[in-house]
C-alpha positions as CSV (number, residue, x, y, z in Angstrom):
1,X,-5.3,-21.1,-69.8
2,X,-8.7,-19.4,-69.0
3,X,-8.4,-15.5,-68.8
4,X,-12.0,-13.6,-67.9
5,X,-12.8,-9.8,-67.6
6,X,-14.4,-10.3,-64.2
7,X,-15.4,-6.4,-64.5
8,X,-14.7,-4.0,-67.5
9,X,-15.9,-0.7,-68.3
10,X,-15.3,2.6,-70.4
11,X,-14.8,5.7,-69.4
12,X,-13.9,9.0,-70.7
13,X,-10.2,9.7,-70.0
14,X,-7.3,12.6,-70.4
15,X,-3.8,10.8,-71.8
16,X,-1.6,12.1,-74.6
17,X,0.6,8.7,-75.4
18,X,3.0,8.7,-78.1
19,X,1.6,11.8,-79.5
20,X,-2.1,10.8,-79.7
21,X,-4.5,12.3,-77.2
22,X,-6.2,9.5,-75.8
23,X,-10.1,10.7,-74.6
24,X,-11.1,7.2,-73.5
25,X,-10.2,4.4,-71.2
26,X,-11.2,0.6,-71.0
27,X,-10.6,-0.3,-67.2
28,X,-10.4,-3.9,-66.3
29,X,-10.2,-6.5,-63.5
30,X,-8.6,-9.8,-65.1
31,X,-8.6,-13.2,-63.7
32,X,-6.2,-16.4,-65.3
33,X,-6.5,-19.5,-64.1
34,X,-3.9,-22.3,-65.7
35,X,-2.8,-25.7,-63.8
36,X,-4.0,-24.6,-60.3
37,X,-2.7,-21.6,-60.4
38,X,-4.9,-18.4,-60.2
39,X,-4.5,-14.4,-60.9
40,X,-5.9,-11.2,-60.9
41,X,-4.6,-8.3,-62.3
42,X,-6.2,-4.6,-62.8
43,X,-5.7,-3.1,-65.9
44,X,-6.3,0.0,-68.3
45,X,-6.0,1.0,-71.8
46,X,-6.0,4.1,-73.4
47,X,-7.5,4.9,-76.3
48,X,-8.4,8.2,-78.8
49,X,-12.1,7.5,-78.3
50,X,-12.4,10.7,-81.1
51,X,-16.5,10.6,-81.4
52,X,-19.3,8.8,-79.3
53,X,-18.9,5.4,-82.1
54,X,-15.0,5.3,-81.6
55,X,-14.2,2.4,-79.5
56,X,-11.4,1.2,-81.4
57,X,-9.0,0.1,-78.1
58,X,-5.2,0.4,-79.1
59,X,-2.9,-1.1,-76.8
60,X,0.1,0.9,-77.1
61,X,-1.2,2.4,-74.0
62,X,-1.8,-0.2,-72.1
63,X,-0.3,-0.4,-68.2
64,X,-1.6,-3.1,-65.7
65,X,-0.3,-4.3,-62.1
66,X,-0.5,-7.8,-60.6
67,X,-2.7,-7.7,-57.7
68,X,-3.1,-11.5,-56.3
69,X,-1.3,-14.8,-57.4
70,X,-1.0,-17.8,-56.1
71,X,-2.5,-21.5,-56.1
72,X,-6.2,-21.8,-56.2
73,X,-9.4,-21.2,-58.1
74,X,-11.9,-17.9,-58.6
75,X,-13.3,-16.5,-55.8
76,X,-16.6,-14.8,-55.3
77,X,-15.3,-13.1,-52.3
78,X,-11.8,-12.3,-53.4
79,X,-13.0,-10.6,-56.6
80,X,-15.3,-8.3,-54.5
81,X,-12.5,-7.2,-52.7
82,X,-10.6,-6.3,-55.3
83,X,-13.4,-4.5,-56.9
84,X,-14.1,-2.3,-53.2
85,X,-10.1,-0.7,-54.2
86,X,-10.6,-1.3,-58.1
87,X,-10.6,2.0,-58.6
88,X,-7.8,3.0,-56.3
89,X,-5.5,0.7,-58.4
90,X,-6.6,2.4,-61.7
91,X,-5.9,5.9,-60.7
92,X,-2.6,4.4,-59.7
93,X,-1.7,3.2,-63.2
94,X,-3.0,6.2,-64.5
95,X,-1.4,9.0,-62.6
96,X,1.7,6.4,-63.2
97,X,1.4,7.7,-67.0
98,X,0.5,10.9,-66.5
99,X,-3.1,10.3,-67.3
100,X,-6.5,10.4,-65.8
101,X,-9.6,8.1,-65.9
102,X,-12.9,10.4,-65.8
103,X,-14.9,8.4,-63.2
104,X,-17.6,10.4,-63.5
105,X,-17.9,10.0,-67.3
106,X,-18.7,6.3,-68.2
107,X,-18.8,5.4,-71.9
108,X,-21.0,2.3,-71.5
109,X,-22.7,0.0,-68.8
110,X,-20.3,-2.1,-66.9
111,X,-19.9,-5.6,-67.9
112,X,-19.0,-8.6,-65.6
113,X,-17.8,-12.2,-66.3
């Protein structure tokens, strides 16, 4: 099994999840490829992010959706898609959990796989 960030960032975020107040977010776009099969899934974690050095990402709020499966390989033009409504799919997932991701407010420079 191969699994690749093909795009993660932070962000400053608003979550309280089981009673810690979460300040950060790591947003991701995730690709698996095993035995022909390929697929993508968008993804954030929430995290207490409590001074400008704390990345420590916990996954106890964690939520992520499915977004394309099926037989095939990686695709250039399929991943660029998903990234044009990437942030559509966050909010989703956020708002989901009662949380916000702070768009605005990036933590670091994207990174891409």
């Amino acid at each position: 099994m191969a699994t690749i960030n093909v795009y993660e960032r932070y962000y400053k975020a608003d979550l309280t999840a089981n009673g810690v107040k979460r300040n950060g977010a790591l947003v991701m776009l995730i690709s698996t490829s095993e035995e022909g099969q390929i697929r993508y899934e968008v993804a954030v974690t929430f995290f207490p992010h409590v001074d400008e050095t704390d990345f420590a990402v916990s996954y106890d709020a964690y939520f992520s959706k499915v977004l394309y499966e099926a037989k095939g390989r990686r695709s250039k033009k399929r991943e660029a898609t998903m990234l044009e409504e990437f942030q559509q799919h966050v909010d989703e997932l956020a708002e989901a959990a009662g949380g916000k991701v702070l768009w605005d407010f990036p933590l670091r420079e994207e990174r891409r796989g």
